[in-house]
C-alpha positions as CSV (number, residue, x, y, z in Angstrom):
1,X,-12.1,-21.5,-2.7
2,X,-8.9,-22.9,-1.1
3,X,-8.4,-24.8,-4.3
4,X,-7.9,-21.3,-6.0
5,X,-6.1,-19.8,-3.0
6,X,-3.6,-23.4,-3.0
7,X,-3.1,-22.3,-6.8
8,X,-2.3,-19.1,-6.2
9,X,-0.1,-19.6,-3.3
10,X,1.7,-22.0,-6.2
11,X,1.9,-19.2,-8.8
12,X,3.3,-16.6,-6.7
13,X,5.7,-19.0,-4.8
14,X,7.3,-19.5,-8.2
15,X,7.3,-16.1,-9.6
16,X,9.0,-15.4,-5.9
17,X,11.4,-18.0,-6.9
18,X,12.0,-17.2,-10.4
19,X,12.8,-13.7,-8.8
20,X,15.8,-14.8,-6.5
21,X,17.4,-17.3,-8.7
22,X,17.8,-14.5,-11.5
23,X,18.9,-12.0,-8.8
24,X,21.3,-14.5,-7.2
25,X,22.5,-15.8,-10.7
26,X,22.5,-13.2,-12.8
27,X,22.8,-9.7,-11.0
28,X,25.2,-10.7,-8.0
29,X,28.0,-12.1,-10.0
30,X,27.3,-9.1,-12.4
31,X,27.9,-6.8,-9.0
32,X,30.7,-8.8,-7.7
33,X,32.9,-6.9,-10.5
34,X,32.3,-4.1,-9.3
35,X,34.7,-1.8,-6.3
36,X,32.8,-1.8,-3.1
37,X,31.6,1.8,-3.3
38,X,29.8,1.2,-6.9
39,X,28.7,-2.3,-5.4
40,X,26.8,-0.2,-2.2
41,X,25.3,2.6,-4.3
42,X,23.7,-0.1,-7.1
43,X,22.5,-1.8,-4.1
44,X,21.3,1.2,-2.9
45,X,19.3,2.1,-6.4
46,X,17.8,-1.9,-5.9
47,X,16.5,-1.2,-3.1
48,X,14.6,2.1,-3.9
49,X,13.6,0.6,-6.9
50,X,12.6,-2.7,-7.1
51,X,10.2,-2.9,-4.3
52,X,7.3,-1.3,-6.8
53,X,3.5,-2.5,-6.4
54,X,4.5,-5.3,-8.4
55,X,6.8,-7.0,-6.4
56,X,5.7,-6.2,-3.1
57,X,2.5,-8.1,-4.0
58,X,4.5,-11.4,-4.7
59,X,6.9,-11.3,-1.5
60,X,3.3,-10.8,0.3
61,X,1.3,-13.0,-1.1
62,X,4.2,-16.0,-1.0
63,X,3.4,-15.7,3.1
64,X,-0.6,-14.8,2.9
65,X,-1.4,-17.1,0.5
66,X,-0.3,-20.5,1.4
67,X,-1.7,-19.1,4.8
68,X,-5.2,-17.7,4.0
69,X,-5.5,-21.7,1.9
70,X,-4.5,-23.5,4.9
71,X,-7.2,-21.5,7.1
72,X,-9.9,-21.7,4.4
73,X,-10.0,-25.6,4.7
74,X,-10.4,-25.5,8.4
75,X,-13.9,-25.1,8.3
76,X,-14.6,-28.7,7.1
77,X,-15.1,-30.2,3.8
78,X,-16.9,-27.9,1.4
79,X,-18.9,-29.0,-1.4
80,X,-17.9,-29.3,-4.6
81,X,-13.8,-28.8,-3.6
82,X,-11.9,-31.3,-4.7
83,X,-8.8,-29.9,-2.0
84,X,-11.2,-30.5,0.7
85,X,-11.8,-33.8,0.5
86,X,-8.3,-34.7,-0.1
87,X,-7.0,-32.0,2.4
88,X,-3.4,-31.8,1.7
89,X,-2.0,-30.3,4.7
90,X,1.5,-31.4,5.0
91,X,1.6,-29.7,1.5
92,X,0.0,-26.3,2.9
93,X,2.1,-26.4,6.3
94,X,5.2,-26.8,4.5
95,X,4.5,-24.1,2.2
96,X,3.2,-21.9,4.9
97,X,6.1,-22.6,7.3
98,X,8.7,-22.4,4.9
99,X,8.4,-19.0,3.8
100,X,7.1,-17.5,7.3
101,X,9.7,-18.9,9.1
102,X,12.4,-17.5,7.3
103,X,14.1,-19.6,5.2
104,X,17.0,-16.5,3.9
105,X,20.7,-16.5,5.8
């Protein structure tokens, strides 16, 4: 089960990722053209509309999931997991920590 959680925590770390670098790369400079008041009412319009089912499910899940793998190998080694017997948990902290603690300016 953590094995699956640990991929999934992977998977949406990266879509999370993928998300921000195209924002940051692509949309920002795009903005930066723009006069102030057309820069803060497209920001406005991103932020009514981007935050669907969608994405809301990612930003979650890059917290929870690194999280709910990191507490489902607590219990001891379970049979048949390959993760528990190798227990990664500097990779799970890291992941866990990262993202929790707040890693934006």
């Amino acid at each position: 089960m953590s094995s699956l959680l640990l991929m999934l925590a992977v998977i949406t770390a990266g879509l999370y990722a993928g998300f921000l670098l195209t924002f940051l790369a692509v949309v920002m400079p795009g903005l930066a053209l723009l006069p102030d008041e057309r820069f803060v009412a497209a920001m406005r319009r991103f932020n009514e509309k981007v935050p669907g089912p969608g994405f809301l499910l990612v930003f979650l899940g890059v917290v929870a999931l690194p999280a709910a793998a990191l507490v489902s190998d607590l219990g001891g080694p379970a049979s048949g997991s390959g993760c528990s017997s190798w227990r990664p948990w500097s990779v799970r902290w890291s992941a866990t920590s990262s993202r929790s603690s707040g890693t934006f300016r």
